[in-house]
Structure formats: C-alpha cells, structure tokens
N, C-alpha and C positions, 0 to 999 in steps of 0.2 A: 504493500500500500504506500503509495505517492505522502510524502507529511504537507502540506502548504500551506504555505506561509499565509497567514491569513490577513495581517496589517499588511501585507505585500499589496492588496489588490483595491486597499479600502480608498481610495484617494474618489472623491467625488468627479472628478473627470471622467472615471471610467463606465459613468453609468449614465440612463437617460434618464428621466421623469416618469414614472411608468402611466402617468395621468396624459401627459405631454404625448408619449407614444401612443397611447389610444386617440389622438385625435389626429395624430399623423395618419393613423390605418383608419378614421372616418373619412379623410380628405384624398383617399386612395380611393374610397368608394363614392366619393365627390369629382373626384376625375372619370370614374366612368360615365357618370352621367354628363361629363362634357365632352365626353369621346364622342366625336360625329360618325366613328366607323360602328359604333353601336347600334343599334335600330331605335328607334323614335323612342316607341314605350317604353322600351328596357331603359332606358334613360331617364323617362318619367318617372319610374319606376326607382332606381337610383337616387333621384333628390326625397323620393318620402324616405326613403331607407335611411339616409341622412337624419333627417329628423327626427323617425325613430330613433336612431341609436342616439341620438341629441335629448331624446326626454329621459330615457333611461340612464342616458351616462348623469344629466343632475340628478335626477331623484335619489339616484345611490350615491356615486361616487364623488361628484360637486357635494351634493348634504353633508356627506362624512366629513370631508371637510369643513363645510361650517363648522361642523357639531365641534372638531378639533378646536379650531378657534376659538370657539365660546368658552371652551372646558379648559381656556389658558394652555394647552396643548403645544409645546413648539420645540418638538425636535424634530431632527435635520429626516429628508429620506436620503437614499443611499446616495443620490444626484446632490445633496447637497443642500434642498428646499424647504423652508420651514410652510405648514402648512397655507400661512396667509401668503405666501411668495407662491404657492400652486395658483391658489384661486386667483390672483392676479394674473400670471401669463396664458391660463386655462380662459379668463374673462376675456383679453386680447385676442386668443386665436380662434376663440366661437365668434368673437365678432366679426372679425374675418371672413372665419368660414362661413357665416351665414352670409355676408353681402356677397360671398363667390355665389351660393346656392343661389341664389334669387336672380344678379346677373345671368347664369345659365339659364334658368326658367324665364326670365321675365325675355332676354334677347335672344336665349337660344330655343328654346322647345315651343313656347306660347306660340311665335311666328309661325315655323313650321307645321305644328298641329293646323293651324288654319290652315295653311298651303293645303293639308289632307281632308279639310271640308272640317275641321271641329273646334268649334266657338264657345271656349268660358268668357261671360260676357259680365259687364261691371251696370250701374244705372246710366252710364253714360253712351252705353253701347247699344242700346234697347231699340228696338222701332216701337212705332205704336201700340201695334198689335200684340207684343210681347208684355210692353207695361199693362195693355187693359188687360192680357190675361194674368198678370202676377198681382195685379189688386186683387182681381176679384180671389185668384187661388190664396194671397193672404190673409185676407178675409174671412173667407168658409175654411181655409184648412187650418194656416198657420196660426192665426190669432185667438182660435179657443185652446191654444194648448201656452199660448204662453203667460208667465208669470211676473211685469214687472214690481221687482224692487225697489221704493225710494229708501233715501238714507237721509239722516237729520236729525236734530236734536233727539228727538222721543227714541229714533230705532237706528240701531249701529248699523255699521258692516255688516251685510251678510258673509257664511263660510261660502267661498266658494271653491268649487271640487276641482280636485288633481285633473289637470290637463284638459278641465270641461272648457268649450266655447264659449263666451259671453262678450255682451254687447256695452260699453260703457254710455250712457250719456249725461249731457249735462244742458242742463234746465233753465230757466226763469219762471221762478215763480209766483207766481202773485201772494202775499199773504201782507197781513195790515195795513191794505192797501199802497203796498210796495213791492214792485220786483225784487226778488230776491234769487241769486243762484242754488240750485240744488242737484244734486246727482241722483243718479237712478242707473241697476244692471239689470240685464234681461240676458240670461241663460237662452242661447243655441240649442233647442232641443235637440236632446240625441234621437225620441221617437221617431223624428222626421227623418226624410232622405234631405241628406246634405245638397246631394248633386240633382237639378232638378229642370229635367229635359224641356224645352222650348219650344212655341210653337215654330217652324224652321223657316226663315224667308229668302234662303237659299235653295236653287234648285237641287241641289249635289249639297251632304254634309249636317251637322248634326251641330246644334247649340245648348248650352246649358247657363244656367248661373244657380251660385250657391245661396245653400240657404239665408246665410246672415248678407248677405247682399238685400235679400229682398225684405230682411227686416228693416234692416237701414233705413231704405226706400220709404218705408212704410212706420216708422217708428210714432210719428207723431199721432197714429192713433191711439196708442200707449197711453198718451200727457194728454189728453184733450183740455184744454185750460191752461197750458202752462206751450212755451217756445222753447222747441227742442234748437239750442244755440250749435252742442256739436254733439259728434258720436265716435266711436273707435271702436273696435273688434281686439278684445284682448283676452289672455291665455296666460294660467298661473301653472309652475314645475312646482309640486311640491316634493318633501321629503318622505322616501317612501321605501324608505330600509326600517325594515323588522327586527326589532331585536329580542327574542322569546327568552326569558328562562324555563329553560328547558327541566330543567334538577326540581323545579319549586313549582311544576307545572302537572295537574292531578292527571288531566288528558290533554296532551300535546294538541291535539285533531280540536277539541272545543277552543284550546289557548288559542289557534292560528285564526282559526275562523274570527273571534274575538279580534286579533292584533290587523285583519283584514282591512276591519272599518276605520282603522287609525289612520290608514295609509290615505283614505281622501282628504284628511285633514292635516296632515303634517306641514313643518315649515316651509312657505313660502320660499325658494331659492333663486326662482326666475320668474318675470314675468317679457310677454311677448305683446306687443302691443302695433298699430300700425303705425309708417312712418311719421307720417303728417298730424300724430295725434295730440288735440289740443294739452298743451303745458297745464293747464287746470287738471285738468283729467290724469294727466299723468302726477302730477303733487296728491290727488285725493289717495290713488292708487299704493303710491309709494308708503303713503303714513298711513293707510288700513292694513295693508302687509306686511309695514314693517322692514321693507327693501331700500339695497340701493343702487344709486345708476347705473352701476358698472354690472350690476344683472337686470338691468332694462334693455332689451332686443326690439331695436324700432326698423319691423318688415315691412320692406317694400316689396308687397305684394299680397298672397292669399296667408293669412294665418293659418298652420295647422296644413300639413300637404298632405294627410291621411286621403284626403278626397281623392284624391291620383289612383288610388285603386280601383274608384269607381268607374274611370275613366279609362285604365288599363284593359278594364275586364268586359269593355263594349264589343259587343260581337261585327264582326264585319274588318279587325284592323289586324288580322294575322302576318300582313304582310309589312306592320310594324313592329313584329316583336322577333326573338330569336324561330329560329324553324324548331319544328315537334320534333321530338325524337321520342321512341317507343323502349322503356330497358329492359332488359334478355333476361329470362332467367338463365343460368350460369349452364355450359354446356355437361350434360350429364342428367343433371334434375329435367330439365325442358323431356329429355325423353323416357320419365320415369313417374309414374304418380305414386310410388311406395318412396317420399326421401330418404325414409332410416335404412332402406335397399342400399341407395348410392354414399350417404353417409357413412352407413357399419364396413363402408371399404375403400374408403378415401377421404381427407379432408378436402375442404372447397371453401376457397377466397371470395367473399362478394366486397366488389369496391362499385361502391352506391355514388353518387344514383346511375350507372352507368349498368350495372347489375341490380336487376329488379329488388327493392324490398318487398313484394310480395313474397318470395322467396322465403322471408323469416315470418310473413304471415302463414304462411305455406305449412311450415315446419313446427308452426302450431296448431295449427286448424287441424293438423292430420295427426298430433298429438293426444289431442281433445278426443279424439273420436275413434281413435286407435284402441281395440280392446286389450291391448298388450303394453299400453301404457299404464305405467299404476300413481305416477307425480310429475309433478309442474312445477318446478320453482323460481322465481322471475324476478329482477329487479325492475323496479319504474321510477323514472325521474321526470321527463317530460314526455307525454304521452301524446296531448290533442287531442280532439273533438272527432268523435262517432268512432271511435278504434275500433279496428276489425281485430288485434290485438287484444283489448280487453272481452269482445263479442268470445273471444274464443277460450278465454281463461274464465268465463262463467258457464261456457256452452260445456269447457271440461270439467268442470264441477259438478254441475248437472247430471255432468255420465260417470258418476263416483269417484273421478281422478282424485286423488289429492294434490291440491291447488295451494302452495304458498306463494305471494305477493309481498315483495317489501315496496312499498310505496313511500317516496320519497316525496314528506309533506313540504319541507321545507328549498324546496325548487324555489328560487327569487321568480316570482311574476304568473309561476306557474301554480301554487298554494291552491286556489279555487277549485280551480278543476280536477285538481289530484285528490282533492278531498272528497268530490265529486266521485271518483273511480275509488275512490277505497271505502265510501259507503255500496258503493255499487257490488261491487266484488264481496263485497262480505256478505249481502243480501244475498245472495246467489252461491255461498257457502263455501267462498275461499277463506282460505285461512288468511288474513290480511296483516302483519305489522310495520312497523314506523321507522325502523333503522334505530343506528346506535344513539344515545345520549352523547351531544355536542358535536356530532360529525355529523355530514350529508355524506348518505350513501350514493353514490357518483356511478360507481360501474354499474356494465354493462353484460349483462350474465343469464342465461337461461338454462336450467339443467329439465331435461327429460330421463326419466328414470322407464325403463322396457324391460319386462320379463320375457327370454326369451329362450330358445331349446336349450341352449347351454349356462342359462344360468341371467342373473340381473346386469345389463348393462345401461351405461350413460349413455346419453347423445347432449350435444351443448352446441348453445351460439354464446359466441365472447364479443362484443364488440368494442370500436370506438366511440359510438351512437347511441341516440335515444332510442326509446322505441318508437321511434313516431314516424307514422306513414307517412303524414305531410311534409314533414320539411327534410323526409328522404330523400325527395326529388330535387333538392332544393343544395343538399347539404351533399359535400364528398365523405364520404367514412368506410371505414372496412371493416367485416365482420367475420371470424371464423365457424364454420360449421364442423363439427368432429367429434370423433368415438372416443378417441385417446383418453384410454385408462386412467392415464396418470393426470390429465388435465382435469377430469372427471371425476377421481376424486378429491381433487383439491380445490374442485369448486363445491359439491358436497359437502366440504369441510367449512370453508369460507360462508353459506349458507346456516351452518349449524351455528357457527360464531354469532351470524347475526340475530338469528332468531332466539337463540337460548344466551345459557352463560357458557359455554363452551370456552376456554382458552385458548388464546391466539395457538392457531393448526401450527403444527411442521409442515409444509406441503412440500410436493416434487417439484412443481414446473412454475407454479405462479408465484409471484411476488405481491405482498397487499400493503396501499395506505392506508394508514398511520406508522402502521408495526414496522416496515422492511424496505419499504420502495425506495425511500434516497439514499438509506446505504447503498442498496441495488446498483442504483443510478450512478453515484460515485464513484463504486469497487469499477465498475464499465469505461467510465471514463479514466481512471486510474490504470486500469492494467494498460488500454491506450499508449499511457505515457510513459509507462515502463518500456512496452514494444519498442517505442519510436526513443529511448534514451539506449536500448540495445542496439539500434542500430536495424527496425524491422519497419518493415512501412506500418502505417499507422490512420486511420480511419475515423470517421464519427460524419454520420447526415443523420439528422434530425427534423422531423414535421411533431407541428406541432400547431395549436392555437395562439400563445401566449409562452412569453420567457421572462419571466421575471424573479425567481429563486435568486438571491443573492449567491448561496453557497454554490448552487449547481455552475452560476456565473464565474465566480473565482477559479472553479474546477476544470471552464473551458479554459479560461484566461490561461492556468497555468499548462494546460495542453498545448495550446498554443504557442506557447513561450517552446515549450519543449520539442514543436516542428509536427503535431500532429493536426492533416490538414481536416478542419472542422466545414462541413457546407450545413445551415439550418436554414429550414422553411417555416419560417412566421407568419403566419395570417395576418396576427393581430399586436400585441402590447410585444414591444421586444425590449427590457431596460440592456440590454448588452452594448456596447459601441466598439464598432468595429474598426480596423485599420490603426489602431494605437502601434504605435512602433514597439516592439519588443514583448507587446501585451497581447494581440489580438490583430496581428499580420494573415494568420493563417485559418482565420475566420471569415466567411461570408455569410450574410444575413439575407433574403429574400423573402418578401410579399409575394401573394396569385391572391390578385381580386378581379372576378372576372362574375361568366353568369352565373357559376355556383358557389356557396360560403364553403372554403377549404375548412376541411373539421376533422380530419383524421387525423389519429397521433401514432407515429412510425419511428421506430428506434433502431438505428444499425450502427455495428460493428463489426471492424473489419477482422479485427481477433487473431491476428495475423495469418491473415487467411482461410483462416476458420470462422466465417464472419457468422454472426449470429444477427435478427431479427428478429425485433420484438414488435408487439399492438398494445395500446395503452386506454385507458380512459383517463387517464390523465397526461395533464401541459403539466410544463417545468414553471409553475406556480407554489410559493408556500403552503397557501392553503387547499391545492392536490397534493402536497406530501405529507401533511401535517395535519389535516383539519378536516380530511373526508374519505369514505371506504372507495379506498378504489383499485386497480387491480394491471398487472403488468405482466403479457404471458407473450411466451415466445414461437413464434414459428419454425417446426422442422421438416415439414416436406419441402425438399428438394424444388420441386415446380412451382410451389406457391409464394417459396423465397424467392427464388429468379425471379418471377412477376411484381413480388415488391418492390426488388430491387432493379426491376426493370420500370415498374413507374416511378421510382425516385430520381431514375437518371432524366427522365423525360421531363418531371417539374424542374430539377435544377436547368435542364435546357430550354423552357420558356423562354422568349424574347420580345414575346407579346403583351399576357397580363403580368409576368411577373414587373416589379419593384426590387433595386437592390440598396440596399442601407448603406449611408456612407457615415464616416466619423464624426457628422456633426447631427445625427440625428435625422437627416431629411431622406426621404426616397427619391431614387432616379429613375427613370426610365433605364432599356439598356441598348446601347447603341447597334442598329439593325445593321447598319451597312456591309456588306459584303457576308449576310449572314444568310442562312436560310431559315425562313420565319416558322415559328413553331410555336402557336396555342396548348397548352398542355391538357386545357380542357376539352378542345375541340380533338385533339389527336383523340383523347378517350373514347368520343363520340363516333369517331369513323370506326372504331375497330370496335365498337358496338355493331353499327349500322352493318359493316361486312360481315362479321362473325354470322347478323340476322341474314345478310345475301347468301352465307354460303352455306346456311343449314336449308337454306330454301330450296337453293341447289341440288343438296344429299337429299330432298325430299323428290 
C-alpha cells in the first residue's frame, strides 16, 4: 500500500468549487440548446432542463448554504471558499447564465419556431379575434377559479408556494376619500393549462399564449374600484432540503410525509421576477420575503420555461426533434421467452437505453409468474409513475412468491411517490422495508431465488440505474444479468444485512458502502502506482456522475505524480483540476452532454495487464462512500469486458458532445480538424439500428 502524503495535496489551488462545477456542467447543457446542429425542440427542450436543474440546485444546494451563513458557519471548502464567498460567485454566474438562457430563447429559438408556423404570442401580439376570444375564455373559465389577494394593514403577506406562479400587482386605492397604493397577488393556477391554443389567423401553423399573459390582460377585473397602476409575473425558490431524525422518529414513512408539507414553505432563497418590473413591487417583495438583490432574477422573457414541454410534445413536429430509434433486446433473450434459459448459461451486458429496459421488466414479469420461482428481492430508489416494475412485484405476490422490497423513502424529490409504492406493495402482500438508519440505500440489486432439478439457485440484475422505465430511455446505465454463484450469494447476504440485524457479510465478489468500498477504491488505485513505480505500465478510466471525494482526489493526484496515465469521464461536478504541473499532468477530465444524461459508473484497471472491471452504483462522492448502501461488483466474462472496454474507448474518442477540462476550471470544446468526427452517443445508436438490420436479415 502507497502511504500519501496527505498535506502534500491540500493546497487550495488544486481543487474546484464543487458548487462552481455544477454550474459549469449546467452551462454545458446550456450550450446544447445553443447548438444550431441540434434540432429545434431538442433545444427547447435544453433551456427548460436549464431551469430545472436551476430550481433544484437553490432549493438544496444554494439553501444549505444560507442555512451555513446564518448558523455563523465559515470554514474554508477544499477550493478555499468560505460559504458567503460561494453564494457570491454562484449569484454572479446564474446571472449570467440566465441572460445566456433567454438571449438563446428570446433571439434564437422564438424566431425560428415561427419560421415552422408556431406562435407564443404576448397582449401585444393578438389580432382581434384572439382578444374577443380570451375575454370571453377569461371570463367563463379563468376567473371562477381565481383567488385575488390584497395585502394591508388588517392582512399580511400571504405564504406563497415553492416555485408556484403568481401575479404581482399594484393598486390605487381609494379609501378616506384618498388614493392610496396597495398591493395584491393572484396565484397562476396550476388547474388550468398553462399553454392555451388560439384561434389560428395563419393559414399554415399553430398559436398559443400562456396563461398568466391572459391574466394580465384581464387583471382589472380583479380590482373593480380600485386602478391597477402595474403588474409583474413573479416566482419564489424556496428551501427544500429535508432534514429527518431518523433515530427519534416512531415511523420514518409518517415522519417524511409530515417533513413533505415543510418543503412549500421553506426559506425564500430566490425570487424571479420580470425585467421591467415596477421598483415598488419589487421593494414590497423583497421585505415580505425577506430577500436580497443579489437573489432577485429580473427575466427577460417567459417566467418558469416548464411550459416548453407543452410545446415539445405537439404532434405534427417530429421532424424537429432527434429521429426515433427502437432498443433491442440484447441478442440471445430476443430469441428466447424462458430468460432464466439464456441467463443459467451466460451473463449478459445491457447498456440502456441502447439495450431495451424492458428487458429487466422482462426478467420480472416472468419471475412473478414462474412456478419455480419461490423470492423476489429488490431494491427501489427512484421508480416513477405507473411501473410495470412494481405491477409485477405485486402480480408476484399475488402468486405466493415471497416478495421483499426495500424502498428507498428518502430519495430527494422522489419521497411522495415512493411512499406511494410502499403502501402499494404492502397492500398487495410484499414484505416492504425502509433501509438502514442514516444511510440511503442507493444500489441497485434484484435477487431471484429458483428451485430447480439440481437444487436452489440465484438469478440477479446488478445495476448502475434506477428502476425506472422512464428515464431508461432517457439515461445511459449498464446492468448485469447473471447466475454467478458467488455474486449471488453475496447479494443474499447484503439483503439479509438490510432487512435484519445481520452483521456486515464476508462476501466473495462484491464490495459494499459504508463498510469497504473506498478502501476498495484506494487498495485499486494504489496497486496502480506500485505497477507504474516498478517500472509496469499502468492504467485507471473512470465514468462516472460526479468527482468530488477529496481523499479519492489526492489518491489520483499522487498516481499521477507517479506516471500513471488516468483518463475520467465526468458528466457532472468534477472538484479535481487538471494539468497542475507535477500534480495532475497525466490526468484528463471529460464531459458527454448530449441527447442522453450519461449515468453509468465504470471502473477499470489495467492491473498490469490483468485488467479488471468493475459496475458501481456509486460516483466518487463522500456521501456514496460514507453515507449510503451501495455496492461495487466486478465483471469477469471475457466478452462483456471487451465490450466495456470497448465503449470506454469510444467515449474517450468523442469529439462531438464531449467537453475537456482545463486547469482553470472551464470546459472546451475539442479541436475537430483533421479528425474524424465521432458522436459517442450516436455511434451506440447505429450499432443498435444494425444489430436490428441484421437479425432481420437471419430472419
């Protein structure tokens, strides 16, 4: 084992911001939606993503910060920044990034959208026949559903709800026979369709305008008595990080539900307001909230770009979005409907979305209903709506399997609905628990248990992924399917740990967080640096989500130093900084933000030519090696390594989506010329699409 020096590495230049880097990997996906080689929607499509990840990064990771502040909080992060020194250059470069976001919407996409016949239209844009039909529609629809607010001496502020729409205005009042100023909000209903089709006065094409446009419009029938002077459409981020005790909590599942309702009312951190809106309005706002102006966001344009979906999802514009593509189930299974057939005699690689998730619905459904299955055991973290997945862990219940389920309540964002699915599953007679006290259970694990001529054996999916059908499509991730005894039972065992008091297993092949994974991780990088001080060549590529472990950081740093060349794949948050002379020479750092969110975590070593491969559900983050179950297993068929390590070589040779990191923190492009051009996504795609030509063929 490597000793290292540990003050060696600690010097605040060698690290990024890890707040700072997450908005760098926002503005990467802020470049896509300014890519013109993109298709129209998918660009649309790009600036809501923007802002999503924009609400969520205040609500949690902006808040915390407050919360730091407040609590006199102020030591340095690894970069060097005391918490109020984050939220200052995090305030500067949202404001940035938002006037890029709106520049590309308002001069790039708006224009073009018309050129294709489709009109978001303001009051100023209206013909005739448009405003007489949106009185009369505010009238009969909109106006019995809304609820103006006044505010004034007798009655405060109202609360208003996390990231709800509303309408500010402001008044003249008549009282004591004197005008007087007074304010009043009127909530955006969500009832309503935001996006609200028009009668069309174009021969070709389609118009709309939204709904608080036509409140505007129409606001003064709100005040009848009183002169609406002005109005603004504005939007509050509150803080919406959960903090449970866990230990002092009787039922976890009532505690969250309970800590749920907090989250609409938490502190104020942002408010979004439109450009032009009147300084009154903006003073009332400020001192009801409690804010200040360095988190006031004055948009020039649509508040709230959720609407984009609406507008995404219009039928007739396929030939503005990416081309369909159809994913394979994995060659083997497509010509088998017994899987535990093709399983009990070979492993099998699915790298999603390119290889069907049906595939792991597949491998349940026929679980369920298999009379030679006798157990089910399954983790869940993020699931999604109408699961053919959970349909099938109740359908095996139903048919006497025994069915355990750890449902992982405390998913950030996902709480509701997972509560949803572990009432569900337990009505229906699974055996349902909650994971460990203080940790999220994070991996990603299925054990089938089969009675069969020879005795009991396992079947298992290990993955990188959720279980979730929808954003399989959406998400790259790899999942193993396999018999393998020794994996099997060490997942067994890692199952018994969680549901009972079981003591941490000995297992054969897996590695688990809390207990083992960054020794793991270390002893790997470590022997590395022995090979490469012997004088052996010397390896390490890493995919991953997110890099931010300080110690796993130090442990590249000093590989590096010692000549071993390191290539990693970052999606997302990377504090590592690359090209230090003598520190981090022999590191490269690379982004892939393209049409799908890179989500697999791929671990290889070259082991001096004994190279091993592993699958993880966990990034090289603190809190996956310390603060959540999670689980690291290795690949050893022959063919399924090649193929990993045949797509790792292909992302590192992106020259399209990827990004590479330079030492000061920013991403580049990488210079095409004289190269030949290679999508790493779209490479996957075609050897999808052929694989499907040439089974068609053998057919």
């Amino acid at each position: 084992m490597v000793n290292i020096n540990k003050n060696k590495f600690n010097k605040k230049e060698y690290y990024i911001n890890r707040e700072l880097s997450w908005l760098e990997f926002n503005n990467r996906v802020l470049e896509e939606a300014k890519d013109k080689n993109n298709p129209l929607f998918e660009r649309l499509k790009y600036l809501s993503i923007v802002s999503s990840n924009l609400d969520e990064f205040f609500m949690v990771r902006v808040a915390s910060l407050k919360d730091q502040v407040n609590a006199g909080y102020n030591k340095l992060d690894a970069a060097g920044l005391e918490p109020k020194q984050q939220l200052k250059e995090i305030s500067d470069r949202v404001h940035r990034m938002v006037l890029e976001q709106y520049n590309a919407l308002n001069r790039g996409i708006l224009p073009k959208l018309k050129r294709n016949g489709i009109y978001i239209h303001n009051n100023r844009s209206l013909s005739n026949e448009q405003k007489n039909f949106l009185k009369e529609y505010f009238i009969n629809t909109i106006y019995p559903v809304l609820t103006p607010v006044a505010v004034d001496f007798n009655r405060s502020f109202p609360l208003i709800l996390n990231k709800s729409l509303n309408i500010g205005v402001l008044l003249l009042s008549p009282k004591n026979g004197k005008k007087q100023q007074a304010f009043a909000t009127v909530q955006v209903p969500s009832v309503l369709p935001r996006v609200i089709p028009l009668p069309c006065s174009k021969e070709i094409g389609k118009e709309f305008i939204l709904l608080e446009e036509v409140m505007k419009m129409h606001i003064h029938y709100l005040f009848t008595g009183h002169k609406v002077i002005s109005t603004s459409t504005y939007r509050i981020t509150r803080n919406a990080d959960l903090t449970i005790e866990e230990e002092e909590a009787e039922d976890l599942l009532i505690e969250i539900e309970k800590s749920l309702q907090k989250r609409k009312w938490g502190t104020a951190v942002r408010i979004e307001v439109n450009y032009n809106c009147d300084e009154r309005l903006i003073d009332i706002l400020k001192e009801a909230l409690e804010i200040h102006e360095k988190d006031i966001f004055y948009i020039r344009g649509v508040i709230d770009l959720s609407f984009i979906w609406k507008i995404y999802k219009l039928k007739g514009y396929e030939h503005l979005k990416y081309n369909k593509y159809t994913p394979q189930l994995p060659n083997g299974l497509s010509e088998h409907k017994d899987f535990y057939k093709v399983i009990g005699k070979r492993d099998i690689l699915l790298h999603h979305p390119y290889d069907s998730f049906e595939t792991v619905v597949q491998f349940i459904q026929q679980a369920a209903v298999d009379p030679r299955v006798m157990a089910i055991k399954q983790t869940l973290y993020r699931v999604g709506g109408n699961s053919p997945i959970i349909n099938a862990l109740e359908n095996a219940a139903e048919n006497g399997k025994q069915v355990t389920v750890l449902v992982e309540l405390k998913a950030r964002f996902d709480e509701e609905v997972n509560i949803l699915w572990a009432k569900q599953l337990e009505q229906a007679g699974c055996h349902v628990i909650y994971g460990v006290v203080g940790l999220k259970t994070h991996c990603k694990m299925t054990l089938v248990v089969r009675k069969e001529d020879a005795g009991i054996k396992r079947y298992l999916h290990l993955g990188t992924g959720n279980y979730n059908d929808i954003t399989a499509k959406v998400y790259t991730d790899m999942g193993l399917l396999t018999s393998n005894d020794a994996l099997g039972r060490d997942v067994s065992e890692i199952f018994n740990m969680l549901s009972g008091f079981s003591k941490p297993p000995n297992l054969f092949k897996i590695v688990v967080a809390p207990l083992n994974l960054r020794k793991r991780f270390l002893e790997l990088i470590n022997r590395e640096i022995e090979n490469c001080k012997n004088g052996k060549t010397a390896r390490i590529i890493a995919k991953m989500n997110s890099l931010v472990d300080k110690e796993i950081i130090k442990a590249l740093y000093e590989a590096s130093g010692a000549g071993v060349k390191i290539d990693l794949i970052v999606r997302g948050i990377c504090c590592l900084r690359t090209g230090i002379t003598d520190i981090s020479e022999n590191i490269t750092v690379r982004s892939i933000v393209g049409r799908f969110l890179e989500h697999s975590r791929v671990y290889y070593f070259y082991n001096d030519g004994e190279d091993e491969v592993y699958l993880s559900s966990a990034d090289w983050m603190t809190r996956n090696l310390d603060r959540r179950i999670e689980v690291l297993f290795p690949i050893e068929d022959t063919l399924i390594k090649d193929r990993i390590k045949k797509i790792l070589r292909i992302d590192l040779s992106d020259n399209i989506k990827a990004r590479i990191l330079n030492s000061q923190g920013k991403y580049y492009k990488i210079d095409k010329r004289g190269r030949k051009l290679l999508n790493s996504q779209n490479y996957f795609l075609s050897i999808t699409q052929n694989t499907k030509e040439d089974d068609k063929e053998k057919q």
